[in-house]
C-alpha positions, -999 to 999 in steps of 0.1 A, spaced: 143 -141 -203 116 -172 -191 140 -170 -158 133 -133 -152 101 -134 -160 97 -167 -136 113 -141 -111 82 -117 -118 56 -145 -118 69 -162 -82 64 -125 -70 28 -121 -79 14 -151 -90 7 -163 -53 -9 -134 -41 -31 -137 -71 -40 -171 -62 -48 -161 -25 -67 -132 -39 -90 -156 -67 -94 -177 -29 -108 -149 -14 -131 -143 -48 -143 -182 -54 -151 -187 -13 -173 -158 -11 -192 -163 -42 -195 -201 -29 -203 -190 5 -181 -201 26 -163 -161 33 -191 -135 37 -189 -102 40 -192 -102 74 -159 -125 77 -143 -104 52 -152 -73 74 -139 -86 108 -110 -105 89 -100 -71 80 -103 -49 107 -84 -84 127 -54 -76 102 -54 -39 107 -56 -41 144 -37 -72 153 -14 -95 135 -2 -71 112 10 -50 142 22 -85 154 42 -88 121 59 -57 122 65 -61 164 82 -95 152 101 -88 127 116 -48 137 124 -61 174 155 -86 155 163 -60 130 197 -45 132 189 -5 130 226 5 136 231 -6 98 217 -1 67 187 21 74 181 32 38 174 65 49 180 81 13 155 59 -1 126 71 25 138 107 13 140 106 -23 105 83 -19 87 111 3 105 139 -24 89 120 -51 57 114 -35 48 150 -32 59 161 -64 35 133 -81 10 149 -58 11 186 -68 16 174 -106 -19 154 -100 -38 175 -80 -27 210 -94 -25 203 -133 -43 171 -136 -70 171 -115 -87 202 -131 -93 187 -160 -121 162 -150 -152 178 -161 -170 166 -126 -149 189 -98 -166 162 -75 -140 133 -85 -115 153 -87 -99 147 -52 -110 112 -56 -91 109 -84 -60 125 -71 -64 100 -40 -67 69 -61 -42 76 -82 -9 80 -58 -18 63 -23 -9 28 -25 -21 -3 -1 16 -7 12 4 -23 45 -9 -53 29 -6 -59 -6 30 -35 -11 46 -57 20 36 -92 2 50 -82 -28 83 -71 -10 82 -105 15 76 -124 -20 104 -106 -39 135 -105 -10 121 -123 19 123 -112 56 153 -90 53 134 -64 35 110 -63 67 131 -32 82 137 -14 55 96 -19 37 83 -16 71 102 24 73 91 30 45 55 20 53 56 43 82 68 77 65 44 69 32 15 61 54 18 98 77 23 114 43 -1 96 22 -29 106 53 -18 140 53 -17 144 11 -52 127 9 -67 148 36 -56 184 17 -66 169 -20 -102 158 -5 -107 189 17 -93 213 -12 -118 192 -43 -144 195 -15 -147 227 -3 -145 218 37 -122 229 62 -89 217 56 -78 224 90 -106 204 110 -99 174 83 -58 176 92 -66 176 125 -82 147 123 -62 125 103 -33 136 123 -52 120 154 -60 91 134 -20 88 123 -4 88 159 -35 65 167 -25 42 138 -18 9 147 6 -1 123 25 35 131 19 22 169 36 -13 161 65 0 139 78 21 171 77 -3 193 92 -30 175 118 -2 164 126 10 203 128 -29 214 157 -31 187 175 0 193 173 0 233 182 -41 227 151 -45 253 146 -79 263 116 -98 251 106 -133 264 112 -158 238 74 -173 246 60 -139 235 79 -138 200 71 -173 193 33 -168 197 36 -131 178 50 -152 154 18 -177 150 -1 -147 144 21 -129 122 20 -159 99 -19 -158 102 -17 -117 81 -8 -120 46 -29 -152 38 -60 -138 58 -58 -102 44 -54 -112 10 -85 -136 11 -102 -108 30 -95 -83 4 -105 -109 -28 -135 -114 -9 -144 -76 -14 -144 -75 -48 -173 -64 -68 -176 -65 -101 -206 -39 -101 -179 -12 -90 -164 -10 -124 -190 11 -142 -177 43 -128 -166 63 -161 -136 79 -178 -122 89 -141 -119 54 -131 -97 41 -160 -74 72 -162 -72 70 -119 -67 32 -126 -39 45 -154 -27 66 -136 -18 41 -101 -8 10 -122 17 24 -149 24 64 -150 29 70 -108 51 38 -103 70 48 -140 77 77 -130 88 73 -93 110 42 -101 128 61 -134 134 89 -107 151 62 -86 170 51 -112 187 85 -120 192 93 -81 210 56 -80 191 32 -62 199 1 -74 189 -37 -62 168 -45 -32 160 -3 -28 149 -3 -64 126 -33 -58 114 -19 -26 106 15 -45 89 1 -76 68 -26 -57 55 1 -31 43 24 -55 28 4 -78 4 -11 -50 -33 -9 -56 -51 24 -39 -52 18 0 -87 3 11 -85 32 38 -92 59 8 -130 49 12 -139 55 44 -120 87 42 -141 94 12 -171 92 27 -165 110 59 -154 141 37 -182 140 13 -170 127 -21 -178 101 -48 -180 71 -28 -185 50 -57 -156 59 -81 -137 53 -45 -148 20 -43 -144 12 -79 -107 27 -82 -98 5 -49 -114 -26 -69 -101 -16 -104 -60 -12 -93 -63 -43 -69 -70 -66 -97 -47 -43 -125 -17 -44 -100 -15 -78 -105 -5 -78 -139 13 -42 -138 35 -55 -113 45 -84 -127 53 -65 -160 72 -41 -144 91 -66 -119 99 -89 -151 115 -56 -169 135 -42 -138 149 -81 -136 155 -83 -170 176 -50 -175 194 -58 -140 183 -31 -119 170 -53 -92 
């Protein structure tokens, strides 16, 4: 038991250090939010794409693609979705945080925080087969967010879908996944100088995002209501409960299983707030659900880690 649960702490308890960092610097001054802003955005843009360039160009795709793991994931996905946004959802008293809510509650931060956990848990081989995933959950999770906002809202769903479908092939993480996906599969040659210095900046991603992100915490964001705690519920324990037991029963086993469970229990993508605000919801219970599950996932996951370890599913 203390070895499996050693298992689970090795997993999280660095990014929680890395994340407290990011906390203690910035009330100390030494990380504003203007450092946390541009940090951010440098992430997003640039060394995560370098990351994902890196690590897919040596990845063997004629192997072990995991592709029944992306499909039962997306299955699941959507079903979670219409169970949230078509039974749950309508409950709220406030139809205002409704779509919020039903954002909140199912689309994860896999870019950052899900791909630490799965770098902490198996190391670089899970790269290929986290950074699929990432792709497919992150054109479904835009897409899902964009009908559950536009629906709670009342705007035009098509004009929003547009959009966001824009913004998805404009993505640059989508952008850096198929390129470092093509230089596998057509074995395209890269100099060795340009993968060595991708590499110094793909180091630079996981420490600087996580400090970033600690950095943005508020503590004035958690005074947002009932919505907030059963969003925050809902993101932590029943969505990654009930997608991993669904894994489970299809068969997924080992490094899949960890994959799955460590994905969907990430904390609500930072990217739910702007989108948020640019379709007219509660801004506020946005921010405070992003704040709320970022700080929660730490423990939930380590929980949930420590149990999948301990009954040898992963």
């Amino acid at each position: 038991m203390l070895a499996n649960l050693q298992f689970a702490l090795l997993i999280t308890a660095p990014i929680f250090c890395v994340l407290l960092a990011g906390v203690v610097l910035r009330r100390i001054g030494w990380i504003s939010d203007e450092f946390a802003r541009v940090g951010a955005n440098l992430v997003f843009r640039f060394t995560l794409p370098c990351l994902l360039i890196v690590k897919l160009s040596r990845a063997d795709f004629s192997h072990n693609l995991h592709l029944g793991l992306i499909a039962y994931a997306i299955t699941a996905t959507v079903v979670v979705f219409v169970v949230l946004d078509l039974y749950i959802s309508p409950r709220l008293c406030n139809s205002e945080e409704r779509g919020v809510f039903v954002q909140g509650a199912f689309r994860g931060n896999m870019g950052i925080i899900g791909l630490a956990f799965c770098l902490s848990a198996f190391g670089d081989d899970a790269i290929a087969t986290a950074s699929i995933y990432l792709a497919a959950m992150t054109t479904l999770f835009n897409i899902l967010a964009v009908i559950t906002l536009t629906r709670h809202q009342g705007d035009e769903a098509g004009a929003g879908l547009g959009a966001v479908l824009l913004g998805i092939a404009k993505n640059p993480l989508i952008i850096a996944i198929a390129v470092g996906i093509a230089i596998s599969v057509l074995h395209i040659a890269v100099p060795e100088i340009m993968l060595r210095t991708g590499e110094y900046f793909a180091r630079m991603t996981l420490p600087l995002a996580l400090l970033c992100a600690g950095a943005s915490i508020r503590l004035r964001e958690f005074h947002c209501g009932a919505t907030l705690y059963w969003a925050t519920l809902a993101k932590l324990v029943l969505v990654p409960l009930v997608i991993t037991v669904g894994g489970v029963m299809v068969g997924l086993r080992g490094e899949e299983l960890g994959i799955l469970y460590l994905m969907s229990s990430a904390p609500t993508a930072a990217a739910s707030y702007p989108m948020v605000v640019a379709l007219g919801g509660n801004r506020y219970l946005a921010a405070a659900i992003i704040a709320a599950t970022l700080l929660g996932s730490l423990l939930s996951t380590t929980f949930g880690v420590f149990i999948l370890k301990s009954v040898q599913l992963i």
